[in-house]
Every structure is written in structure tokens, then in C-alpha cells.
N, C-alpha and C positions, 0 to 999 in steps of 0.2 A: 567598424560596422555599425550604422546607424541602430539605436534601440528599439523595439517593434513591440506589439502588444504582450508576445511569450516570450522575445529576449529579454524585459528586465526581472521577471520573479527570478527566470533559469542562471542571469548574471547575478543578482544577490544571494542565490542559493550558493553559486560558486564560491562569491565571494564572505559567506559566512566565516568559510575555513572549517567546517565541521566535517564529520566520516563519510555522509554524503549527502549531496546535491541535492539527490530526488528526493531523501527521505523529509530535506525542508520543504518541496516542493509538496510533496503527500500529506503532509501536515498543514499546510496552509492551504492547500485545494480542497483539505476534506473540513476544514475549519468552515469556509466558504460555502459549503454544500448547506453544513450545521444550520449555518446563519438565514441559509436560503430558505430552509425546509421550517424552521425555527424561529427565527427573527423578528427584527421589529417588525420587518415587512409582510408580518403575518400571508406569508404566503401557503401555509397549511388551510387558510380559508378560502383559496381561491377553488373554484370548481374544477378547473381542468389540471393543478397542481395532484389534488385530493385522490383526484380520478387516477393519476397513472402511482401516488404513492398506494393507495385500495392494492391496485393491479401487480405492484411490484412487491411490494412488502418492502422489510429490512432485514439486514442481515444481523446476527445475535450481537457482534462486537459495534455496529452503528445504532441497535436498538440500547446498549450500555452509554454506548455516548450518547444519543439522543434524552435518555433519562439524567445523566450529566449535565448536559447540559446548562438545564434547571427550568422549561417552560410546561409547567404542571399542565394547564389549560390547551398550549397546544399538541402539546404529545397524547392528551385526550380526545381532543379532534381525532388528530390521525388513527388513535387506535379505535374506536367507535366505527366512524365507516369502514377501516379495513377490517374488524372484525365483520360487521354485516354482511360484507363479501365474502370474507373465508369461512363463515358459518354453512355460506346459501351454497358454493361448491360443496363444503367438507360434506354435508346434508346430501347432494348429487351422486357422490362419489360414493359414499360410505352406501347410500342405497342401490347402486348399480354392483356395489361388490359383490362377489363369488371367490370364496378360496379355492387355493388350486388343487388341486385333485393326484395323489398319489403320494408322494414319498415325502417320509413327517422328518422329526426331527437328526435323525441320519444316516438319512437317503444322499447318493453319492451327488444330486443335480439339483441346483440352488435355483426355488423355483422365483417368480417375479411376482410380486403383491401390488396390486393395483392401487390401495391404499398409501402402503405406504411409498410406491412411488412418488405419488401424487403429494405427500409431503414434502419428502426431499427434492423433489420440482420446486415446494416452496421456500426452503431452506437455501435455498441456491438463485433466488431471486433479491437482489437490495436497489432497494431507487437510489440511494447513494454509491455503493460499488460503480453499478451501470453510468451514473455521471461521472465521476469518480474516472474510471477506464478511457473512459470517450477523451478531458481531457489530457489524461497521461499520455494517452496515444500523440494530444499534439504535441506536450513536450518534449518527449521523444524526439519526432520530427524535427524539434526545433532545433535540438542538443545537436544532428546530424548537419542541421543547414546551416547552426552556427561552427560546426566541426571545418566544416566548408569554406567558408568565410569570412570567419574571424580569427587571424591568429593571433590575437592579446588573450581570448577567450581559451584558444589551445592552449598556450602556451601557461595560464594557470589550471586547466586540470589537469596537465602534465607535472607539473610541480608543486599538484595540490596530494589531498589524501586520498584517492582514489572515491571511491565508491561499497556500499553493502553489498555481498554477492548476490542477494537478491535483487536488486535493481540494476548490478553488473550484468544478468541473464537478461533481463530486458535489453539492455545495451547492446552487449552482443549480439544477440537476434538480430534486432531492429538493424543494426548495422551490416550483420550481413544479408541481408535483405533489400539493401538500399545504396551502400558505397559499389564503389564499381572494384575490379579485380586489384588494378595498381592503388587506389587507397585501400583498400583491405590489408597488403601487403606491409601498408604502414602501419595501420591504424590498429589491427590485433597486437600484433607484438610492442608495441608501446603500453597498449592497452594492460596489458600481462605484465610487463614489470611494475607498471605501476601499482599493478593491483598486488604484487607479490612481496613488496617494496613496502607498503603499508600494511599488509599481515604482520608481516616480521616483525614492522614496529610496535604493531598491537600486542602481539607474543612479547614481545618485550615488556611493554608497561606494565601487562597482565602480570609476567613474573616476578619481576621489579616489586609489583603491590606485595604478591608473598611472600618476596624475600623480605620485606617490611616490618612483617608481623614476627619474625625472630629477633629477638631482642638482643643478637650482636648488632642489629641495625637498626636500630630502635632511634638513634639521634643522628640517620643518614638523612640525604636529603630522600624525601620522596621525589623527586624531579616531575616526569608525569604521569604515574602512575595513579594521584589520587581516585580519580574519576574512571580509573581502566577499565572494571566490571562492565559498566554502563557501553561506554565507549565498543567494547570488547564484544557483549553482545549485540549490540547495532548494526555493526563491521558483518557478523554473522547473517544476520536475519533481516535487518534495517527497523525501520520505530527510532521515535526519537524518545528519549531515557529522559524527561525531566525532572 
């Protein structure tokens, strides 16, 4: 299958050989935002960049990386105008408020606070995430139309280490959403052992490292357990451990 603009990151991710795919995929997409939002290309100074970062905010684990980073001056930009914006709301809102009327602290019906809805509307908003999303959605797609199409591509994440079961739920979904009935019938239960096939062996390493630490195995090999922890958590949750 000829290489296209989303089949080569989704074919170097495959071909890393790590716990999963997407989780290099997420890391390198959310690198690329950083850089957007952050970079030389000073695009936190552009107006209409500015305009929808104001509007969207960040979320607390990209406002961590953003300050990571390291661009003092432009994480200053950003945070000045969207303060000025969440000031001129918070100022709207907080003067339009009314608490609710009847039952205090335990009363049996959990009443709705206009305030702080209105925060966690803003806790739940990230320019990053929202870009973030949009392309995962293609790769997704891709992963499906290369499922399609390319059987060198199958045939290594068949024989590769599966996937985190968090990005395994993405998978799934997506795919039953999109395969028709006779590839579904293929494509789950492969899908299943493989993913079941590489637990076991994480279960293993993971145990491996403990049996480690008693000192009748003190001069065994460690084979591949060094890095299990990491590895171990990834498999679970996804994030890349470096």
C-alpha cells in the first residue's frame, strides 16, 4: 500500500515495536500542537491563534506541559489575554448569580450552582485536547483503512505487542462502527488474543521483576523484566514512561 500523509507516522509507530502504536502517535501529535501553540513560529502572537486559545483555555495537564515547555514570554502572551476574557465572564456570571433556594447541606437533592458550573464548563475546555481529538479521530480512520488494505501492515500488528486498553477502547469502538459484519467476525477475536497474549506477557515481566528482588535470584538473568513497572503501567492506562 502506497504511503499517504497518515500512513507513515501510524507505520513508524507500528514499527517502533513498543506497547502501543497510538500511545507514539499521542506523543508526537501532542508534541506538534506544543510547538504550534509555542514555537519558533510564534504562533501564540497571531490574532486569530490568540482568539480561539482566550476561548478555549487549557486543560491542567497541557497548562503543565505548556509551562515545561520553557517559552516564559509566550505562555505570557497566552495567559494575559485569556485571563482578560475569563476575568470579563467570571465578573458576568458571578453578578448574575443567585444561590439556590431550599435544602442546605443535607438535604436529600443535589442542587445546580450556576457558578460553579460555569467553571467546570471551563475545566473541560483545552485548545490542545480539542486539536488533539480531531486528529486522533483521523488516525483512527487510518488504522481501519490500513486494516483494509494493507496486509504487511496486519500482519505486524498481529505479531506485534498489541495495544494500551485505553486506546484498545478507541479501537474497538471505532471499528465497530465502521467494519462491516464479515470483517468484524475477523477482526474482534484476533483482536482479543492479541490483546490477551500480551497481558500475560506483561504479567509475566511484572512478576519476573519481583521475583528479582529475592536474593535466591539475585545472579538470575533479569531477561525482560528490567523496564516492567513502566512498560506494565502503559499496557494499562497508555502515556509513554520515559
Amino acid at each position: 500500500m502506497k504511503e499517504v500523509l497518515y500512513t507513515i507516522p501510524l507505520n513508524d509507530a507500528v514499527n517502533a515495536g513498543g506497547e502501543c502504536p497510538f500511545c507514539n502517535i499521542e506523543k508526537d501529535v501532542e508534541q506538534d500542537l506544543l510547538d504550534f501553540v509555542l514555537g519558533s513560529g510564534s504562533s501564540y502572537m497571531e490574532a486569530d491563534v490568540r482568539a480561539d486559545t482566550d476561548a478555549e483555555g487549557f486543560c491542567r495537564k497541557h497548562f503543565k506541559k505548556m509551562f515545561e515547555y520553557g517559552n516564559t514570554l509566550g505562555n505570557g502572551w497566552i495567559l494575559k489575554t485569556h485571563y482578560m476574557k475569563i476575568n470579563k465572564e467570571m465578573h458576568s456570571v458571578f453578578e448574575k448569580f443567585s444561590p439556590s433556594k431550599g435544602k442546605g447541606l443535607f438535604g436529600s437533592s443535589k442542587q445546580t450552582n450556576s457558578a460553579a458550573g460555569w467553571i467546570r464548563k471551563k475545566e473541560e475546555s483545552c485548545y490542545i485536547c480539542k486539536r488533539y481529538e480531531q486528529t486522533y479521530e483521523r488516525y483512527l480512520a487510518t488504522f481501519i483503512h490500513m486494516y483494509r488494505n494493507d496486509e504487511e501492515f496486519v500482519k505486524k500488528i498481529f505479531e506485534g505487542k498489541g495495544f494500551c486498553l485505553s486506546h484498545l477502547a478507541d479501537i474497538l469502538e471505532y471499528a465497530d462502527n465502521t467494519l462491516n459484519d464479515k470483517e468484524k467476525a475477523e477482526f474482534f477475536p484476533r483482536m482479543f488474543k492479541l490483546t490477551e497474549d500480551n497481558m500475560q506477557r506483561l504479567y509475566e515481566d511484572v512478576s519476573w521483576l519481583v521475583e528479582k528482588f529475592d536474593y535466591r535470584n539475585k545472579d538470575a538473568d533479569w531477561k525482560d523484566s528490567k523496564d516492567a513497572v513502566q512498560r506494565g503501567m502503559q499496557k494499562l492506562k497508555g502515556g509513554i514512561y520515559d
